[in-house]
C-alpha positions in Angstrom: 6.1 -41.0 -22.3 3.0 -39.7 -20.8 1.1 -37.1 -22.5 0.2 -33.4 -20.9 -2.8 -32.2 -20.8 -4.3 -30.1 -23.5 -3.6 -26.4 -23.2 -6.2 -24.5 -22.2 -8.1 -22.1 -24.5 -6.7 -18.9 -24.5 -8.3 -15.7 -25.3 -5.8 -13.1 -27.1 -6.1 -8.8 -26.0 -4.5 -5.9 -25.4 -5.2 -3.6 -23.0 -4.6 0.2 -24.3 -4.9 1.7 -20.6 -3.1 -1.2 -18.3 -6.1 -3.0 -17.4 -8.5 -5.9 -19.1 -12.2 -6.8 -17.8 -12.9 -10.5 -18.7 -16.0 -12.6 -18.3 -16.6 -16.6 -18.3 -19.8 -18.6 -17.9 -20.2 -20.9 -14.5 -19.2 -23.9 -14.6 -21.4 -26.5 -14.3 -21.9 -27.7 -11.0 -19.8 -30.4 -10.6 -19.7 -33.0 -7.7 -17.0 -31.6 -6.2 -16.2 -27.5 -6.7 -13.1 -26.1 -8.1 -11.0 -25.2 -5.1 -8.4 -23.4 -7.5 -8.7 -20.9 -10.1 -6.5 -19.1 -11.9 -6.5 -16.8 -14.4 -3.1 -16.7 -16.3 -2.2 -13.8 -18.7 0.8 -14.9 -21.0 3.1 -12.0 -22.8 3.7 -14.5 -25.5 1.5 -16.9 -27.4 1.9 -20.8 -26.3 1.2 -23.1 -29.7 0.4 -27.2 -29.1 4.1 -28.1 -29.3 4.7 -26.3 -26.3 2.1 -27.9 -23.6 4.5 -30.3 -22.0 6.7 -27.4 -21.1 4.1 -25.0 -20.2 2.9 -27.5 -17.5 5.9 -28.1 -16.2 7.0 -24.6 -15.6 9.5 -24.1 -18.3 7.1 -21.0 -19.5 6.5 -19.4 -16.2 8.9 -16.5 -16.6 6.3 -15.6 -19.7 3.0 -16.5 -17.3 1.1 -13.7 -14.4 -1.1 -15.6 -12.2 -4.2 -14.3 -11.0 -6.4 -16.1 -8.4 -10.3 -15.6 -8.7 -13.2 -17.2 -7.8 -14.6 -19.6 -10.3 -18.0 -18.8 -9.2 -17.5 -14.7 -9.8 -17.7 -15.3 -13.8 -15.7 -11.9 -14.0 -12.6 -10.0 -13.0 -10.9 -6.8 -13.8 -7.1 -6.9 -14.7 -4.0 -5.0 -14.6 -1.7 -5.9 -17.1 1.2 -4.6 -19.3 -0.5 -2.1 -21.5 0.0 -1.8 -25.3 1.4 -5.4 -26.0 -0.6 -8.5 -27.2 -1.8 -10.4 -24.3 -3.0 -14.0 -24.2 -5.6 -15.1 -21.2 -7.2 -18.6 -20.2 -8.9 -19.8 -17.1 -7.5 -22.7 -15.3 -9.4 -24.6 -12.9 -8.5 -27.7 -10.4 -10.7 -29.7 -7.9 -10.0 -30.4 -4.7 -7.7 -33.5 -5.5 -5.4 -31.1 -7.6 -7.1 -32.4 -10.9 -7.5 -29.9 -13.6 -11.3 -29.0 -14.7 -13.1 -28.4 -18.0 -12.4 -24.9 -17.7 -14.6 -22.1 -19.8 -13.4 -20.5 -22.2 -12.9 -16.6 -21.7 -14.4 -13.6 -23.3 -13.8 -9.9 -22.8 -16.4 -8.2 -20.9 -17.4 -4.3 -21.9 -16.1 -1.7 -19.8 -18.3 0.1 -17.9 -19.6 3.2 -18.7 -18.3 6.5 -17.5 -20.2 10.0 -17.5 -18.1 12.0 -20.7 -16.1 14.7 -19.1 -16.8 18.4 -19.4 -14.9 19.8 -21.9 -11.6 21.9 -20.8 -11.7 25.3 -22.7 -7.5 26.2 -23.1 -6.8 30.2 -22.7 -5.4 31.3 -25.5 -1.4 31.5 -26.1 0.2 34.7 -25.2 1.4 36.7 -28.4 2.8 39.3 -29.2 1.8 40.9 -32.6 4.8 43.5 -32.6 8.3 42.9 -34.4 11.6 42.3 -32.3 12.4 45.9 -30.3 15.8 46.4 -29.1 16.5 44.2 -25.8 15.6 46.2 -22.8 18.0 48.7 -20.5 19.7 47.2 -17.6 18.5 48.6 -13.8 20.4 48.4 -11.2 19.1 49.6 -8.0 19.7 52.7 -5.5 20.0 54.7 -8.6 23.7 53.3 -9.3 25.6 53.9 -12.7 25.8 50.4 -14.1 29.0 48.9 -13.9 31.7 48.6 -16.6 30.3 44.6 -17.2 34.1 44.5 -19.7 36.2 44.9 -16.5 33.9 42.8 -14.7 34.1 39.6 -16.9 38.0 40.0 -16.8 38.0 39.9 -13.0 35.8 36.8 -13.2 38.2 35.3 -15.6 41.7 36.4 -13.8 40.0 34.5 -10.2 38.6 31.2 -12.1 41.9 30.6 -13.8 43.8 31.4 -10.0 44.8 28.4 -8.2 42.4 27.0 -5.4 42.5 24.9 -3.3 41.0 21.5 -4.6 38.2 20.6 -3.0 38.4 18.2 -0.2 35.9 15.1 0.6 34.2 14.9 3.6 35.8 12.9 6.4 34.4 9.2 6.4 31.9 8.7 9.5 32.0 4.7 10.6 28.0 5.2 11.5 25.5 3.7 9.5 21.6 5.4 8.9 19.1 3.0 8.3 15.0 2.7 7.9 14.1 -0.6 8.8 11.8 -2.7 6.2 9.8 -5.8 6.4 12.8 -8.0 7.0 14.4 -5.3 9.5 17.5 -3.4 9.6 21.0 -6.0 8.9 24.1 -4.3 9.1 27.6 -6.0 8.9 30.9 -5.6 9.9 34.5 -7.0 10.4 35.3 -7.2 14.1 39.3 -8.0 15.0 39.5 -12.0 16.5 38.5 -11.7 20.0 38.3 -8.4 20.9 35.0 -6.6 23.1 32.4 -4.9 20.9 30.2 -1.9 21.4 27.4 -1.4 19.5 25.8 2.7 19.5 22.1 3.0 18.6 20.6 6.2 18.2 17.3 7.7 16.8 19.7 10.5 15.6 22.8 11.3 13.7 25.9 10.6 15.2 28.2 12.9 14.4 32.2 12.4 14.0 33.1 14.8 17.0 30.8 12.2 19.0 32.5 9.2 17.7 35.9 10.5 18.3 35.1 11.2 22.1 34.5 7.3 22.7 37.5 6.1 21.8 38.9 6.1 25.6 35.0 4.9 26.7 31.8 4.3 24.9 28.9 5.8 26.4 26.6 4.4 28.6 23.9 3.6 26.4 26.1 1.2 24.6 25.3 -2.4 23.9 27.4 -5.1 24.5 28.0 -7.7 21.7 29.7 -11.1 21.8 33.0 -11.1 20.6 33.4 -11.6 16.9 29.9 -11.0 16.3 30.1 -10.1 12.5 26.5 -8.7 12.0 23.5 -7.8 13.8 19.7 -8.0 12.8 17.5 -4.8 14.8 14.2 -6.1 16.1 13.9 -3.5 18.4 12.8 -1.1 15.6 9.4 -1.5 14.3 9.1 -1.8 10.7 5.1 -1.6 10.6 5.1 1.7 12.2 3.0 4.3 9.9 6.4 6.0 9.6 9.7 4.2 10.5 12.6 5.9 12.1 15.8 6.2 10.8 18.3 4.5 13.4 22.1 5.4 12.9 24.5 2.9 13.8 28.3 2.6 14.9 30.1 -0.5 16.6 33.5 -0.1 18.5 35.7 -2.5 19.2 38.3 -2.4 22.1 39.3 -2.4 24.7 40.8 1.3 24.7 41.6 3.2 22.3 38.1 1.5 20.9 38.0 1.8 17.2 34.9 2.7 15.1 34.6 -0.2 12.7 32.8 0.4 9.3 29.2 -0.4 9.4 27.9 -1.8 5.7 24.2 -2.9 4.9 23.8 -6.8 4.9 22.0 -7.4 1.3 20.0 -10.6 0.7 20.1 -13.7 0.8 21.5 -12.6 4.5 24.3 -15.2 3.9 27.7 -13.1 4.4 27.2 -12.9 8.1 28.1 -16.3 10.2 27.6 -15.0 13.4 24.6 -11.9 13.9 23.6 -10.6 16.8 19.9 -10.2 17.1 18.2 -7.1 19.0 15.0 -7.3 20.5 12.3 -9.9 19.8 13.3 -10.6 15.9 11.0 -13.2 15.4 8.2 -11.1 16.9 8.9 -8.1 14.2 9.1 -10.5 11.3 6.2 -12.5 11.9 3.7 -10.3 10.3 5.4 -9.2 7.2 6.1 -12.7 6.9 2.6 -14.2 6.9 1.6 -11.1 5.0 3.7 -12.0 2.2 3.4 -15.4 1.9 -0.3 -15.2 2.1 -0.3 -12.7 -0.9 1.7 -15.1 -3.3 -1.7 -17.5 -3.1 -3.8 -14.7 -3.2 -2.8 -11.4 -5.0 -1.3 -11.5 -8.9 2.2 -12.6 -9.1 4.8 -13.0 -11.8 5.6 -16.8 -11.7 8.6 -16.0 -12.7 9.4 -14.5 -9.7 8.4 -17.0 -7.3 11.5 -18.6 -7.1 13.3 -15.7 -5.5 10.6 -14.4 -3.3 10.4 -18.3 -2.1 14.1 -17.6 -1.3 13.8 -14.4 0.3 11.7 -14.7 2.6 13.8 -18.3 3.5 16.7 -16.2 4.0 14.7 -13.6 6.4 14.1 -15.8 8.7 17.7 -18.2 8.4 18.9 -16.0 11.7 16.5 -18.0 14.0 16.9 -21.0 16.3 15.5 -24.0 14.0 12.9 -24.9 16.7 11.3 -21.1 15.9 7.6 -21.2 15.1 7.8 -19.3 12.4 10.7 -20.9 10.7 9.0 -23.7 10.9 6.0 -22.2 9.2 7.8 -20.7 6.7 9.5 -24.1 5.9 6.0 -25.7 5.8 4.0 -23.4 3.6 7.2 -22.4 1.4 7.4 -26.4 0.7 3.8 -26.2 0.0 4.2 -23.6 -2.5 7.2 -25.2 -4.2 5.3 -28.4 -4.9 1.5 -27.3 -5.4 0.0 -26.9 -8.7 0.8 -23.6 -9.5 -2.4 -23.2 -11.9 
């Protein structure tokens, strides 16, 4: 049985406001620098007994990880506030190795300029007893009403019979704002028959959809037959502020029938045969790298990892295997699955 390392030394804190400034000494210059460091904040205290899981992942749904820079000696942290907290510094050279590590010690915050005091007005009061409740007005010098015979009137029509209310007519169009893995929408297309799909950057309303059941307009795009899905790269998701695109898909031939249009939720899997608009892998490519850049570099919940792994996997599942950024994905995603993840 081989023995896990020791755990590291943890520092225990809690942060009143949400966020924690801690300090460590360099490390001694070693021959070769740390090329990793993390600090890890724990919501629950690990003991010796529970090293060999901690190391091998069984805590991380307990661990945040923080990247710094060894060299820094300090960082600033947001964290849950009001709980007990427990921090240590992990460091690794560049053979994956862990590194005596120093041990932590929270740093003073720095110091603000008191604010000016805030003088309140004083409550409004009255110092006179209860009075008698003030005369109605009613304007153009009008008698008041006989208020008696009014509530009886309002009685006699709320117990009348209405009509009930009737729901809206159902509109087979679909409104969507596209986000970083762009605008999926599903559908269930009869065996065989010619599809027409109706993009618009406005609403589409019913009398509009009835009128294209003997032809769809002109503007309409042609899918392959029993496409179940399709995947919009023709809307920019990175835009300062992304349009809303509605949505509606006919199938024919004449009368062509407005099929209900449904949002395709992750992991992207009930669809076996989208259709993709526009350059897809073009408009995913930058929210792509963006995020899997950020899991090495920005604070995440390890616990987490697993799923955003997945995600963004699933994202980009719709393109030809011999895609360059599939196969950067698959790359660095393998990378993160297997690399010391502190």
């Amino acid at each position: 049985m081989t023995t896990p390392p020791p755990l590291p030394a943890w520092l225990v804190a809690t942060a009143p406001a949400g966020s924690l400034r801690v300090r460590w000494s360099a490390p001694p210059e070693p021959p070769e620098p740390p090329t990793q460091a993390s600090l890890l904040v724990c919501l629950r205290p690990i003991f010796p007994d529970d090293a060999e899981e901690f190391w091998a992942g069984g805590l991380d749904s307990d661990i945040i990880r923080h990247p710094v820079s060894a060299g820094d000696g300090h960082a600033t942290l947001a964290v849950p506030s009001g709980r007990e907290l427990h921090l240590a510094l992990v460091l690794r050279g560049p053979d994956g190795a862990l590194m005596d590590a120093p041990a932590l010690s929270l740093a003073p915050e720095p110091s603000l300029a008191p604010a000016p005091p805030r003088v309140l007005e004083a409550p409004v009061h009255h110092d006179h007893g209860a009075s008698d409740p003030p005369a109605l007005i009613f304007v153009a010098g009008t008698a008041a009403p006989d208020l008696d015979a009014l509530a009886r009137r309002v009685a006699l029509a709320v117990g009348a019979s209405s009509p009930a209310p009737s729901a809206p007519a159902s509109v087979p169009a679909f409104a969507a704002r596209p986000r970083w893995s762009l605008v999926r929408l599903a559908f269930e297309p009869p065996p065989g028959a010619p599809l027409r799909l109706i993009r618009r950057d406005r609403a589409i309303e019913a009398a509009e959809l009835a009128g294209w059941r003997d032809r769809p307009p002109p503007d309409a795009l042609e899918l392959p037959p029993d496409t179940d899905a399709l995947i919009d790269g023709l809307a920019d998701p990175a835009a300062p502020e992304p349009s809303v695109m509605f949505y509606a898909v006919f199938a024919g031939p004449a009368p062509w029938t407005p099929l209900p249009v449904v949002p395709l939720l992750p992991p992207f899997d009930a669809a076996r045969r989208p259709a993709l608009l526009g350059d897809v892998e073009a408009r995913l490519a930058p929210a792509v790298d963006q995020r899997l850049a950020r899991l090495a570099t920005a604070p995440v919940a390890l616990g987490d990892l697993p799923l955003e792994l997945a995600l963004i996997e699933a994202a980009v599942r719709c393109l030809p295997d011999e895609s360059a950024l599939k196969l950067r994905v698959a790359a660095r995603v393998a990378h993160h699955r297997t690399a010391q993840r502190y």
